[in-house]
C-alpha distance (Angstrom), angle and dihedral (degrees) to the residues before:
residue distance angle dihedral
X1 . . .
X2 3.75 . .
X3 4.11 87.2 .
X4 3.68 88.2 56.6
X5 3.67 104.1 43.3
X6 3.92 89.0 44.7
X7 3.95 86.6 47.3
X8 4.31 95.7 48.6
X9 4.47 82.8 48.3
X10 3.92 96.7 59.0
X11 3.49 91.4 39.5
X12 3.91 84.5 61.8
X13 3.45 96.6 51.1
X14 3.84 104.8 30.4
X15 4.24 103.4 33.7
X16 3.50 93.4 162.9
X17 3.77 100.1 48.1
X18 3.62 124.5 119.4
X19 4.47 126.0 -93.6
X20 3.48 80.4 -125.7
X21 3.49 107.9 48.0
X22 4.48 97.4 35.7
X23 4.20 79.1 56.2
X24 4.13 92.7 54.5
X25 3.87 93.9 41.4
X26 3.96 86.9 41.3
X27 3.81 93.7 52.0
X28 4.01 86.7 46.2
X29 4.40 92.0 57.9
X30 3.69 94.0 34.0
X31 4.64 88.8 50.4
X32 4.67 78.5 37.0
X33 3.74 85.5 53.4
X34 4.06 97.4 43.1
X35 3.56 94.3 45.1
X36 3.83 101.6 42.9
X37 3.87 110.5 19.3
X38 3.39 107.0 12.4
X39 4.13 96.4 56.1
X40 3.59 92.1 34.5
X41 4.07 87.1 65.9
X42 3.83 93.8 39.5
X43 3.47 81.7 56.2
X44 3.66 96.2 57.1
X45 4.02 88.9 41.0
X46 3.88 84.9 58.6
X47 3.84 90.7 42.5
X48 3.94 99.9 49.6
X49 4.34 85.0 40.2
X50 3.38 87.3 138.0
X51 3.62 106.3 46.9
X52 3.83 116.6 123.2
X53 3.74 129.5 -110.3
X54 3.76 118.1 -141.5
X55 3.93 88.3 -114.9
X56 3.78 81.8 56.3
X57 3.44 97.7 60.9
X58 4.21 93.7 33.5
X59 3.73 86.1 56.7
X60 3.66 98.1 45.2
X61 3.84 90.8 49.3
X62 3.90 95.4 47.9
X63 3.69 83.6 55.4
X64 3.51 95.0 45.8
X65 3.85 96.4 52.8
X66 3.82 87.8 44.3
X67 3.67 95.4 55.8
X68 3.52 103.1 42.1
X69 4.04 88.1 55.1
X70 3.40 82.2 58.7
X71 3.73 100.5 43.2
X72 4.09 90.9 47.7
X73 3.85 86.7 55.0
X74 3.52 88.9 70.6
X75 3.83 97.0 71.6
X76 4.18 124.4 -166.8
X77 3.71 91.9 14.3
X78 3.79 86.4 168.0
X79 4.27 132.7 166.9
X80 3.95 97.1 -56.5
X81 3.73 106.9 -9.6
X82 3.97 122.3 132.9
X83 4.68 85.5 -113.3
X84 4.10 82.1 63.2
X85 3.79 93.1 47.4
X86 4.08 98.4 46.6
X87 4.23 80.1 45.2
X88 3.56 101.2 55.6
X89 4.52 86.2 44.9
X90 4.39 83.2 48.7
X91 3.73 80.2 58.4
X92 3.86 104.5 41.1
X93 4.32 89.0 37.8
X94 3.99 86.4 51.5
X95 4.15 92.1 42.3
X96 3.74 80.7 55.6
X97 4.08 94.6 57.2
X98 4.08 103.1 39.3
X99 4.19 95.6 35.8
X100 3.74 136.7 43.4
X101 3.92 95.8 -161.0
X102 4.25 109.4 99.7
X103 3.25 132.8 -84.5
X104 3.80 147.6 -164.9
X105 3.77 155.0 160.1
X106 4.13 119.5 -110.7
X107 3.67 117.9 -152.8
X108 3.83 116.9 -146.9
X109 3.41 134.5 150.5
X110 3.93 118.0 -100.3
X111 4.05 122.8 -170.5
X112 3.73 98.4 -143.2
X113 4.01 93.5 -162.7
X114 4.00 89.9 69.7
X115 3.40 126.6 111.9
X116 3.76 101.0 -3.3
X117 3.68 102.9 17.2
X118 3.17 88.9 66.6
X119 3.56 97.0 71.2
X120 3.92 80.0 76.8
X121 3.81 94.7 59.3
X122 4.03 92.4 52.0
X123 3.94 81.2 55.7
X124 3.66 91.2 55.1
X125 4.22 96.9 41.6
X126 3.94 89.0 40.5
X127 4.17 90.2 59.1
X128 3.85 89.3 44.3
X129 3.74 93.5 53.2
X130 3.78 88.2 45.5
X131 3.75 98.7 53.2
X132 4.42 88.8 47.1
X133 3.87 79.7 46.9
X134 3.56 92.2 63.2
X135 4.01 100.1 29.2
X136 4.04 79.1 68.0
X137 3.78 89.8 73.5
X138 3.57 94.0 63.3
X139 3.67 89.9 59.6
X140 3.93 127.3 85.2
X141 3.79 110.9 -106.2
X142 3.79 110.0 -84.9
X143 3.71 86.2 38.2
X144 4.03 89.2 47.0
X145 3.96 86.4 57.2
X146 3.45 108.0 55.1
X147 3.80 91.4 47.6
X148 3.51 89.3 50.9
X149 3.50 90.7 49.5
X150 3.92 87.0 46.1
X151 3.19 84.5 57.6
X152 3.58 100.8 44.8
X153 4.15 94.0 52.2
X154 3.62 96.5 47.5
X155 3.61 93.6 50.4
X156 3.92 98.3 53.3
X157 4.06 85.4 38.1
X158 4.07 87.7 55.7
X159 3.70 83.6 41.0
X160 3.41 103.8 62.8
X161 3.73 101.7 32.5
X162 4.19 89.3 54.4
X163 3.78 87.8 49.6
X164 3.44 93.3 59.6
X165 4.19 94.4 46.7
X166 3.77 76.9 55.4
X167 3.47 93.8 54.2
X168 3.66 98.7 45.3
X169 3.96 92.1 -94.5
X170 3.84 141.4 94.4
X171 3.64 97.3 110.0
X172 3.74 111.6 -155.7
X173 3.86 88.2 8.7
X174 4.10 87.2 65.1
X175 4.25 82.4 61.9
X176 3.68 95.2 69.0
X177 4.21 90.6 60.6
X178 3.73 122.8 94.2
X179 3.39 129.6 -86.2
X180 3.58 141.9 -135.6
X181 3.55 146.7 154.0
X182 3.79 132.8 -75.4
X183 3.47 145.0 160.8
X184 3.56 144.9 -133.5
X185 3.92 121.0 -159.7
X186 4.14 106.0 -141.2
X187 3.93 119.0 179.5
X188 3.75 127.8 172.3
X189 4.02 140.9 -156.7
X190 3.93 96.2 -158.2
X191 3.71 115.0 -143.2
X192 4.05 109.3 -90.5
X193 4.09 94.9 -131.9
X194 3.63 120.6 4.8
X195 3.44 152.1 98.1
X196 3.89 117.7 -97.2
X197 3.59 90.7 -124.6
X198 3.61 96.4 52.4
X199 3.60 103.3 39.0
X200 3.93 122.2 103.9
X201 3.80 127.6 -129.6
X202 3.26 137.3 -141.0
X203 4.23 125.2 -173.5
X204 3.22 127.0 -164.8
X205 4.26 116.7 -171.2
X206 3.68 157.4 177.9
X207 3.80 143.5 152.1
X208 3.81 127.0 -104.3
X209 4.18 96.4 -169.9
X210 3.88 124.3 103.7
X211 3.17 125.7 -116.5
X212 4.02 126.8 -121.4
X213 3.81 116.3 -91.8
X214 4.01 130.5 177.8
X215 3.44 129.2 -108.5
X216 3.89 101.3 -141.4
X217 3.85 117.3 36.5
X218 4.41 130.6 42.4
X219 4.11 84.2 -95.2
X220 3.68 93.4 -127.6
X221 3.86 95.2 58.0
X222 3.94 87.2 47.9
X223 3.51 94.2 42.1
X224 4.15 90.3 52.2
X225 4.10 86.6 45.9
X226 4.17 85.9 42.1
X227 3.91 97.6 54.6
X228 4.21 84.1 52.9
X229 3.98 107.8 39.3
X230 3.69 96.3 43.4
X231 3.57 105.2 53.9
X232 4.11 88.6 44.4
X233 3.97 89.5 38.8
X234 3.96 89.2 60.3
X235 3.97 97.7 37.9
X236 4.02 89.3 56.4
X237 3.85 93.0 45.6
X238 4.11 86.4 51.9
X239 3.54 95.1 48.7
X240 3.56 97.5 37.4
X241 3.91 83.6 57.8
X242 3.67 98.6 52.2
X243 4.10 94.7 40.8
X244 3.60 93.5 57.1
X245 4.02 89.3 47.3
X246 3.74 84.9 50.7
X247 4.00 103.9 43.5
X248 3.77 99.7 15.5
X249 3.73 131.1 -153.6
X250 3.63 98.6 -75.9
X251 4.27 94.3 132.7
X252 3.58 130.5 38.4
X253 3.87 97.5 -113.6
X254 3.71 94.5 61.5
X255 3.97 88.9 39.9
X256 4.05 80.7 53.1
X257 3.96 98.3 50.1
X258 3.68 97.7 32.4
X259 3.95 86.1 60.6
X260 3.67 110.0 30.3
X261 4.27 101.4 45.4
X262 3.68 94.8 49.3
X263 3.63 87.6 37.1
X264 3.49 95.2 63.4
X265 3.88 94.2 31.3
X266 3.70 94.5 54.4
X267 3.46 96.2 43.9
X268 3.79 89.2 52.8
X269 3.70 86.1 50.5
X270 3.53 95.4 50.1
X271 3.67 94.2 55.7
X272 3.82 96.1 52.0
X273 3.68 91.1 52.9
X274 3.84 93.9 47.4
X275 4.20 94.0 41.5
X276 3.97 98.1 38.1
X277 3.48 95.9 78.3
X278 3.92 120.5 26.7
X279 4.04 116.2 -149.9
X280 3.96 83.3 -157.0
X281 3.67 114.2 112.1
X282 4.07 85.8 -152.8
X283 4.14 89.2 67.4
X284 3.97 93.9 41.6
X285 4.34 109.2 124.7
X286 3.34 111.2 -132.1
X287 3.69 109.8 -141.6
X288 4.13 93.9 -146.7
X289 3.64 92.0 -109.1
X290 3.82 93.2 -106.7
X291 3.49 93.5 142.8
X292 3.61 103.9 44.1
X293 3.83 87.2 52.5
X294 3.72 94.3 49.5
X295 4.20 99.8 44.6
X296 4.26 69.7 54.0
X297 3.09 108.3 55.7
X298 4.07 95.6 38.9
X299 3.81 82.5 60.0
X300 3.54 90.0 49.4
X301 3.59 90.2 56.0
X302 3.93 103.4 55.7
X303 3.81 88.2 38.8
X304 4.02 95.2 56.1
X305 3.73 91.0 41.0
X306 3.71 105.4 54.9
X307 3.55 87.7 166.2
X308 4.00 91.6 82.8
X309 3.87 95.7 50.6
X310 3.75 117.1 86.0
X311 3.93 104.2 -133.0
X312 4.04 97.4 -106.9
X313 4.18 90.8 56.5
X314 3.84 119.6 104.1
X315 3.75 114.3 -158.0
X316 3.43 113.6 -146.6
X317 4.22 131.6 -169.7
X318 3.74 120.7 -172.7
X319 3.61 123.1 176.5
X320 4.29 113.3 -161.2
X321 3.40 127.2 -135.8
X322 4.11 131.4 -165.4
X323 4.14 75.8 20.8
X324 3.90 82.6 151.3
X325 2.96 93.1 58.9
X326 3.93 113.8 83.8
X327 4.51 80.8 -57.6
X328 4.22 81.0 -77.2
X329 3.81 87.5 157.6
X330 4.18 99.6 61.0
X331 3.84 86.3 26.0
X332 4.10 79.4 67.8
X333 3.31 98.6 41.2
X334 3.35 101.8 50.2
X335 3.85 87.2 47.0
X336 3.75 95.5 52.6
X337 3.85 99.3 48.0
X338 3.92 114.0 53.4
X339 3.30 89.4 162.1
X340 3.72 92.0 79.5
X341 3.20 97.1 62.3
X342 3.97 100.9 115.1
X343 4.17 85.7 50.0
X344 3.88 121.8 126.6
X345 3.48 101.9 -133.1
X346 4.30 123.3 -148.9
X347 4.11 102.7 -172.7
X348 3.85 116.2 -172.3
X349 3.40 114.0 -154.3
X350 3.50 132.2 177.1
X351 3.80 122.8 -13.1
X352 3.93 111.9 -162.9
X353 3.59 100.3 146.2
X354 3.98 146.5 -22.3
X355 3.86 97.5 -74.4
X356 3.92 91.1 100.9
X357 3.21 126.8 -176.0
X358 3.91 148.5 158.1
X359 4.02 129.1 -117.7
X360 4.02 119.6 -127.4
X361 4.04 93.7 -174.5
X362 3.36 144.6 -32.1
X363 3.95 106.6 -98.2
X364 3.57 97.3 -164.2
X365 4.31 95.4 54.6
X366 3.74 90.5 32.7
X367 3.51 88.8 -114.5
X368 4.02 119.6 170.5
X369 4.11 112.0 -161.8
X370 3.50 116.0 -160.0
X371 4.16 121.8 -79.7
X372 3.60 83.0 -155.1
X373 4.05 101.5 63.5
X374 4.32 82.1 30.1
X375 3.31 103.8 56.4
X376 4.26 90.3 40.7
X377 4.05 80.7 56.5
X378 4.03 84.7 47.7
X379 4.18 94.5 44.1
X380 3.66 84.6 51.0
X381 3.41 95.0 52.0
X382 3.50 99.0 48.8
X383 3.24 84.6 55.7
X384 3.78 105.0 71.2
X385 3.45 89.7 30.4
X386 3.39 98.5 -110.0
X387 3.85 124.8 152.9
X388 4.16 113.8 -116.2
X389 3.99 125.1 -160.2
X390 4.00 101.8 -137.1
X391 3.85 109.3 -163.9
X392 3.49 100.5 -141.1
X393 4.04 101.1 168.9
X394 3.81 88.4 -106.6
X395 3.42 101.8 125.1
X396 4.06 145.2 32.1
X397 3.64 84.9 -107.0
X398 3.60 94.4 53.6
X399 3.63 84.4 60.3
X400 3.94 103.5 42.2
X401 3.70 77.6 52.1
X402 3.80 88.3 73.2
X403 3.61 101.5 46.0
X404 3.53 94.0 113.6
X405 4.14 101.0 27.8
X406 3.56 130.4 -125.5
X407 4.49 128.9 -102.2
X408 3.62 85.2 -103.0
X409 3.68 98.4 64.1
X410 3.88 90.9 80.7
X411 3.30 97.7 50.6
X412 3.99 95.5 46.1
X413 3.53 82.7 50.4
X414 4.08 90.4 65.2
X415 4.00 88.4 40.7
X416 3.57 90.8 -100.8
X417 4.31 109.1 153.4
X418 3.96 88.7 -129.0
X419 4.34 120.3 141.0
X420 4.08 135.2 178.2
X421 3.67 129.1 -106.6
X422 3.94 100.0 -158.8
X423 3.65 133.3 167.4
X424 4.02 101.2 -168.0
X425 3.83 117.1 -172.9
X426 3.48 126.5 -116.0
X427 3.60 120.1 -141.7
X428 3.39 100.9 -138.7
X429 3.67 98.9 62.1
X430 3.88 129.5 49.7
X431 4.04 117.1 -86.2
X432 3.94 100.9 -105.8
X433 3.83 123.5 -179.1
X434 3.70 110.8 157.3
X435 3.63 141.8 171.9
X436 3.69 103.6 -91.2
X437 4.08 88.6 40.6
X438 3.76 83.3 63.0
X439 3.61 97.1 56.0
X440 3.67 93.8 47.3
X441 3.77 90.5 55.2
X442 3.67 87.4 48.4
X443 4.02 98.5 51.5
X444 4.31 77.4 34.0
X445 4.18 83.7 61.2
X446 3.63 104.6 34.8
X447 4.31 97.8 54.6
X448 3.73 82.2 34.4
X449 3.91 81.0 66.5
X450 3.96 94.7 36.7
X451 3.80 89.4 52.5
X452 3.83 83.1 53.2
X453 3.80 87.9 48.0
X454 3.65 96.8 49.3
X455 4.03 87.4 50.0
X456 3.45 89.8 55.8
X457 3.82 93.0 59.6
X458 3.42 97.6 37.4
């Protein structure tokens, strides 16, 4: 082709120029061309391997919006319950049909009450407390005071240990919780030619479990009306406790406030803690399955294109479940395979609407992620021009943001360079997760991953 063109242009210019001679001086443009145009854009091809077509990104959304249909059809697939079990098979049944690589289901056991089920359990010691609290006032004084006091320690005991099985904690404590079953959906791409000690890995995740809802209130309006009322629920019942060891109940008005304000207050309390977070698998929110669909389909994408993945990479795709509950599902994972412990590691958390953007720590845990997988999610980005939230622990809302930690916690927690893409929703504006936001987070994922690639090498 290039002989041809380059042959039709000097016969143009020079008509009456020898066979001879237009083949010489057309064999010197087309070897100018190779060796100075024609490489340098091969080059670039080679460079920019990984760059997405627009079929790409039309195929990976149709699947997308496909499978999430089919992934909010399974309704109250919370920590445990049957919904979560037939979700995590969806997933391994449809890994079967779009990849070759291998797949499977890992058992472990999950304690669905962690992290936000617990909420329900501070309900439950909070009323005990209360009713001691009040039992003391039948008592003479000295009496009175050391059930107060009784009182007092067990509630602030209860307190703190049930904070910290809502924040993921309580050690030994978490042990005495029910169990059940879950299941995390692991598939691999294994390396074409290389040892297993040398080889390099790359993980790509999400979670396919719902998240607890209520059964009463629109959840954001209780949450807002939550984050307020508990806090000054519990102070008043903890000073109310140590005033009335302090004065006593010698006189009917102190007998009348130190009854009726933490009386109402507690009870107030008590019902946000029992109507925050609903056990009920009927009042679980479904969070569309975005996520789960995307961390698939980027997998997908390396695994059916071999040509991308240098021969000593293994791909791997793990979908969590009970992930709402105190991150139990990547806690096990990460737990039962030591032999990832060199991975890079691109989470996906939750996708609520378009405002993406990528986690550097969890400020609450004093949690670190890695700069490395971050600032690949930030390069890639950049890239497409599109903007990126960066919590950077600047802000109250940067830590609120953390409440309930991110899929990369446990694997930052083993030293593992792992980070979140997460798209949380804000309450003041309406949820939004269309088409073309899909593809973005799609391209967003996949030269997220070739960033991580290139690192590798480098």
């Amino acid at each position: 082709m290039r002989e041809r063109t380059s042959h039709a242009v000097l016969s143009f210019f020079c008509p009456h120029a020898g066979e001879s001679f237009k083949k010489r001086l057309g064999d010197f443009f087309v070897c100018f061309f190779q060796k100075v145009y024609y490489n340098k854009i091969m080059d670039e091809l080679k460079k920019n391997n990984l760059v997405l077509s627009n079929d790409d990104i039309d195929d990976a959304c149709d699947f997308v919006e496909d499978f999430s249909d089919k992934l909010s059809d399974l309704k109250g697939r919370l920590t445990g319950t049957a919904e979560e079990t037939a979700t995590a098979r969806l997933i391994r049944d449809r890994l079967h049909m779009e990849t070759s690589a291998k797949v499977r289901l890992e058992a472990y056991k999950a304690r669905p009450m962690a992290g936000r089920g617990s909420l329900t359990l501070l309900g439950c010691w909070f009323a005990i407390c209360l009713v001691l609290y009040f039992l003391s006032f039948v008592w003479h004084r000295a009496a009175g005071i050391v059930l107060t006091l009784v009182a007092l320690f067990l509630f602030i005991a209860g307190l703190v240990a049930i904070l910290l099985l809502f924040l993921g904690g309580g050690g030994k404590l978490k042990g005495l919780l029910p169990k059940k079953v879950s299941y995390n959906v692991v598939s691999e791409r294994a390396p074409s030619v290389c040892e297993r000690s040398k080889e390099r890995t790359i993980i790509i995740c999400s979670n396919h479990d719902a998240a607890l809802g209520n059964a009463i209130f629109d959840f954001a309006k209780l949450r807002s009306f939550a984050m307020v009322m508990a806090p000054i629920s519990v102070l008043i019942f903890i000073v109310c406790c140590i005033v009335k060891m302090a004065v006593g109940t010698s006189s009917v008005g102190v007998i009348t406030v130190l009854t009726i304000v933490p009386f109402l207050s507690s009870v107030a309390g008590i019902a946000v803690f029992f109507t925050h977070f609903s056990l009920s698998k009927k009042h679980a929110r479904d969070r569309g399955g975005v996520a789960t669909s995307v961390a698939l389909a980027t997998y997908a994408y390396f695994v059916e294109n071999p040509d991308l993945l240098p021969d000593d990479v293994r791909m791997v795709f793990a979908s969590f479940g009970g992930e709402n509950s105190a991150h139990g599902g990547s806690r096990a994972f990460v737990k039962n395979h030591a032999e990832f412990s060199g991975a890079r590691v691109l989470c996906i958390g939750d996708i609520l609407d378009n405002n993406f953007g990528v986690t550097r720590g969890d400020y609450l845990r004093g949690i670190n992620h890695s700069d490395l997988v971050v600032d690949a999610v930030i390069n890639s980005a950049k890239e497409q021009g599109l903007h990126l939230e960066i919590n950077e622990n600047n802000s109250v809302k940067d830590k609120v943001a953390c409440l309930h930690g991110f899929i990369s916690n446990a694997f930052a927690q083993f030293n593992i360079p792992s980070a979140t893409i997460t798209a949380k929703h804000d309450d003041a504006v309406e949820r939004v997760v269309r088409r073309e936001d899909v593809g973005r987070l799609f391209a967003l994922s996949v030269t997220a991953v070739a960033h991580l690639l290139e690192e590798e090498i480098s």
